[in-house]
Every structure is written in C-alpha cells, then in structure tokens.
GUTI-252760 format. One line per 4 residues: number of its first residue (from 1); their letters; for each residue z, x negated, y of N, C-alpha, C, O. Coordinates in pm, whole numbers, always signed. Atoms other than C-alpha are relative to their C-alpha. Layout:
<nodes>
NUM	a	Z X Y Z X Y Z X Y Z X Y  ... $
</nodes>
This chain:
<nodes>
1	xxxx	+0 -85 -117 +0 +0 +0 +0 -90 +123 +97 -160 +152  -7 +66 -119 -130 -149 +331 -27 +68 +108 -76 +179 +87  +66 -75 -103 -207 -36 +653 -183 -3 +17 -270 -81 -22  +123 -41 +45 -515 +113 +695 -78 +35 -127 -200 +43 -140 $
5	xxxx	+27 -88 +160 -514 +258 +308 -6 +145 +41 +72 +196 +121  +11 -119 -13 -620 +578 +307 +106 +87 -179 +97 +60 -299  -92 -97 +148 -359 +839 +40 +17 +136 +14 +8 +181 +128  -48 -165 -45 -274 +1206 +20 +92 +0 +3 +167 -50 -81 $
9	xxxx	-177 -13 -31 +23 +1272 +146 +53 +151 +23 -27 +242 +48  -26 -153 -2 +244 +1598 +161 +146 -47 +87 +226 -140 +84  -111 -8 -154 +485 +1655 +461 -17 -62 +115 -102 -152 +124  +75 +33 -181 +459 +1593 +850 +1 +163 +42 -16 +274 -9 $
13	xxxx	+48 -187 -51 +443 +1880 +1074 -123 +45 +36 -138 +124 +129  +115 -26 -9 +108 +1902 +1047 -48 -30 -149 -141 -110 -135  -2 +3 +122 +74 +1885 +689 +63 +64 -87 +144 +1 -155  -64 -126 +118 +187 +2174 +467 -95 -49 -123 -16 -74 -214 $
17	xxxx	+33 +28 +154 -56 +2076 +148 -59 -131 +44 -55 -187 +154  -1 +145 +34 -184 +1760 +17 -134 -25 +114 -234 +46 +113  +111 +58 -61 -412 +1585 +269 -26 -144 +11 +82 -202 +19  +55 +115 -33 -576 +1258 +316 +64 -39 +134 +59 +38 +230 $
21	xxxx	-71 +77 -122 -375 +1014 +579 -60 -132 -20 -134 -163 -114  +1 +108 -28 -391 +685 +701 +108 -104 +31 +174 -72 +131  -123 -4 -28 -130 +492 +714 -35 -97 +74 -140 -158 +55  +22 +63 -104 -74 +297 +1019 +104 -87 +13 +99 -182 +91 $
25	xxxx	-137 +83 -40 +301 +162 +972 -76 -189 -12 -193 -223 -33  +25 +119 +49 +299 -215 +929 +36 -61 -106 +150 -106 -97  -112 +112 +113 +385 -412 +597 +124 -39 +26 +214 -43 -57  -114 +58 -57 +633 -544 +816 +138 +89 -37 +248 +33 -42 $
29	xxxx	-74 -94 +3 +833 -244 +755 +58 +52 -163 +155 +114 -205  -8 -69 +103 +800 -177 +439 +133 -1 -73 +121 +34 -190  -117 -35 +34 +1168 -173 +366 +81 +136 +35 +193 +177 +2  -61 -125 -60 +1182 +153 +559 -15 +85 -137 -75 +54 -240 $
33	xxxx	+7 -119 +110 +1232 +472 +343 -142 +87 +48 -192 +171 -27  +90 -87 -46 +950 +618 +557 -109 -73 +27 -116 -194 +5  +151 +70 +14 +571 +564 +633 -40 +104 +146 -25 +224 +170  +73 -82 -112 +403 +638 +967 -131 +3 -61 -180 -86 -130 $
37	xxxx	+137 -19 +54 +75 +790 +887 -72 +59 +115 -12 +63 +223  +69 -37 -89 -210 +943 +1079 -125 +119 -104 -237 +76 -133  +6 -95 +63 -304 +1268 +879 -194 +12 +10 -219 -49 +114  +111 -37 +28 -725 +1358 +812 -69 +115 +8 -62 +158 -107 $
41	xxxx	+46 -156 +13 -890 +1690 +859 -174 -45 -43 -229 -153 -20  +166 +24 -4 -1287 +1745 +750 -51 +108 +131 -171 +132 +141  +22 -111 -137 -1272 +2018 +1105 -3 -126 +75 +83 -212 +93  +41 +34 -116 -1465 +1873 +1343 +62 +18 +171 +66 +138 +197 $
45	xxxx	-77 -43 -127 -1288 +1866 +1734 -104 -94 +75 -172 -192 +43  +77 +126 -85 -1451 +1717 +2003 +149 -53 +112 +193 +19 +202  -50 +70 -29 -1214 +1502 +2120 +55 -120 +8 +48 -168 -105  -1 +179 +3 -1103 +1121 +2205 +111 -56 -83 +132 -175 -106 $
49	xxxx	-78 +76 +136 -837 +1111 +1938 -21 +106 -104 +66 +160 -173  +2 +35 +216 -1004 +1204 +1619 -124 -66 +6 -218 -49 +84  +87 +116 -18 -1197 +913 +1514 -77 +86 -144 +6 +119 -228  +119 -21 +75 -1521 +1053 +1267 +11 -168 -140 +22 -290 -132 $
53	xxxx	-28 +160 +113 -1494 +824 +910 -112 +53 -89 -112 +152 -162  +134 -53 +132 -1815 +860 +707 +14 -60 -158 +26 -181 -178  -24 +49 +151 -1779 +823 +319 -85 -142 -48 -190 -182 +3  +35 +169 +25 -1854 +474 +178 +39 +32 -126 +54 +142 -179 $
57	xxxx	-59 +19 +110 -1732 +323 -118 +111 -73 -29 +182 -76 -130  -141 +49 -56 -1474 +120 +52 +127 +123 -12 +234 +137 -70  -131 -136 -66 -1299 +452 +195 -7 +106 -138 +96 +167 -168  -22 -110 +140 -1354 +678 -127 +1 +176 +14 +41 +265 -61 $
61	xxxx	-49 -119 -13 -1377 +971 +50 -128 +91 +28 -213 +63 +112  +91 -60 +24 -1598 +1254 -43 -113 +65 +104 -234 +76 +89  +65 -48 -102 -1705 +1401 +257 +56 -22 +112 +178 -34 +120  -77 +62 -150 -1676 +1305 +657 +123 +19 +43 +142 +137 +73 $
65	xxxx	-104 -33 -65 -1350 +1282 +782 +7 +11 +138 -90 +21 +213  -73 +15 -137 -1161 +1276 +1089 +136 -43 +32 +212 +43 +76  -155 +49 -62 -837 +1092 +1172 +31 +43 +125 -31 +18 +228  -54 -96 -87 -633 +1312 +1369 +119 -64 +78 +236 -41 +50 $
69	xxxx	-70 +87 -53 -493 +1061 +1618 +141 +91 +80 +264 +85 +75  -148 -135 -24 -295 +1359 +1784 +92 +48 -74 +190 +111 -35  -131 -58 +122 -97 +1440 +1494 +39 -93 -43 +85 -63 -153  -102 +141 +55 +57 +1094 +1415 +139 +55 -23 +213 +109 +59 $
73	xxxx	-110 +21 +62 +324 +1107 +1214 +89 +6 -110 +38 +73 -200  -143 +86 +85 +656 +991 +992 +15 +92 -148 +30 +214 -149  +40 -82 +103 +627 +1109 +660 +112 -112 -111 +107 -235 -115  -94 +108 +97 +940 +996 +359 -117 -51 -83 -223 +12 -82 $
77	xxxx	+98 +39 +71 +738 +804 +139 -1 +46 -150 -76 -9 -231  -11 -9 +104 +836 +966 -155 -154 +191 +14 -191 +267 -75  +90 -72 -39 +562 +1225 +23 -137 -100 -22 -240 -54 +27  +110 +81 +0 +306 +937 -54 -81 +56 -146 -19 +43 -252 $
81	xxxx	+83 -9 +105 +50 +1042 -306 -101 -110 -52 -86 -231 -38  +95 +117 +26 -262 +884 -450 -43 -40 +91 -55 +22 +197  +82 +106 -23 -433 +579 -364 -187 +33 +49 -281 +15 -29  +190 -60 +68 -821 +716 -253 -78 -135 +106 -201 -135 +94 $
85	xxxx	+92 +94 -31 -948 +406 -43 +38 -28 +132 +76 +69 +198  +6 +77 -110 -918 +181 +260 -149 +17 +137 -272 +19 +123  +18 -6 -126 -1004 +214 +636 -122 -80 +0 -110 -147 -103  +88 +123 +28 -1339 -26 +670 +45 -2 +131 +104 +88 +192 $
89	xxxx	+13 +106 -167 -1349 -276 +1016 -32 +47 +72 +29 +39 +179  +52 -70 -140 -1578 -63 +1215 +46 +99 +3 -38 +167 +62  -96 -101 -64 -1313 +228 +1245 +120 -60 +37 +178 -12 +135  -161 +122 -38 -1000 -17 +1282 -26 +27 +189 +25 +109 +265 $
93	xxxx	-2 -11 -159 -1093 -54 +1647 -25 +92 +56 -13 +88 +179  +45 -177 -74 -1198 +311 +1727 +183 +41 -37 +263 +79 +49  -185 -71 +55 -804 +406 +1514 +70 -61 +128 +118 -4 +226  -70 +76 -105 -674 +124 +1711 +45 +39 +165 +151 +58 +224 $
97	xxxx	-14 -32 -128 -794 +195 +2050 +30 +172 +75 +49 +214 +189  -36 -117 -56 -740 +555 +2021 +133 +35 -29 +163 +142 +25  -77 -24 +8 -420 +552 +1903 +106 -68 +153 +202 -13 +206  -63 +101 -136 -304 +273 +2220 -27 +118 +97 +70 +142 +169 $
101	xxxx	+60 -95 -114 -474 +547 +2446 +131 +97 +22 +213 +99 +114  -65 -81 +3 -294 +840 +2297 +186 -17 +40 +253 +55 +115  -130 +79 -37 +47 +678 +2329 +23 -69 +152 +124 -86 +220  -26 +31 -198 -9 +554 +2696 +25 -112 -36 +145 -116 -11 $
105	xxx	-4 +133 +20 -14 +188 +2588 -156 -85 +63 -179 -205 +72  +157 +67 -38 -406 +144 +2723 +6 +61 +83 +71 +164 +71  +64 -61 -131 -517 +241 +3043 -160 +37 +62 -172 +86 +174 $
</nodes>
C-alpha cells in the first residue's frame, strides 16, 4: 500500500458502498490506524477538483474515472479493501496541484 494506489474502500462521508479511492496519506504515516484517501466517482462534474483518470493497465480501472478532490477524506483502514491499481505520473501532478489548490496551499 502506497500513495497513489488506487483500492475500494468503504466509509468516509461520502462513501456509503464500496468505491474506488486514492490514497494520498504518505508511507510516512503508516503507523496511523487511519488512511487519508481521495474517493472516485465514474459522474462526470465540470469542475477544477475532479481530476478525469482514463483506464490503462497501470490503474486497472474499468471505465473513466474521476478523483473527487472535494471529498478528501480519513477513512480507518480496516475500511481498506482490494488492491485494483496505481495512479500513473501524468495524473500525480493534476491530483497534486488540485488538491494544493483545494486546500488553499497554491495560489
């Protein structure tokens, strides 16, 4: 489990059944009981925090996503499900910079 693994996860307040997340915590952490994640929808929004993730074979994921930078968040990890595939490089910096945005850390 690293950051930027994509898993289904269950709980968050935006998560009532199993959905596809991202997890965003750092390794660094991983002694916590909990996991920051960044939850998935396949509903389209037009807006500057959900980042569009097209299926590969890296990411494992069946049809287009969307990382739902607005709904970040803290999930126990015993809410961690399967393993379905990793973040590739050219969304890292779209997650990245929209999550710095959303948080008021970028200007």
């Amino acid at each position: 489990m690293k950051q930027f693994d994509i898993y289904t996860t269950v709980g968050g307040t935006y998560s009532t059944k199993p959905r596809p997340a991202v997890i965003i915590q750092s390794v660094a952490f991983d002694d916590f009981d909990s996991l920051t994640v960044i939850p998935m929808t396949t509903i389209e929004v037009n807006s500057d925090f959900r980042v569009k993730i097209e299926p590969s074979e890296e990411n494992n994921l069946g049809i287009i996503g969307f990382v739902m930078i607005d709904k970040l968040t803290t999930i126990k990890k015993s809410g961690l499900g399967e393993y379905i595939g990793h973040i590739e490089d050219k969304y890292i910096d779209q997650i990245e910079n929209a999550l710095l945005k959303f948080i008021g850390l970028k200007r």
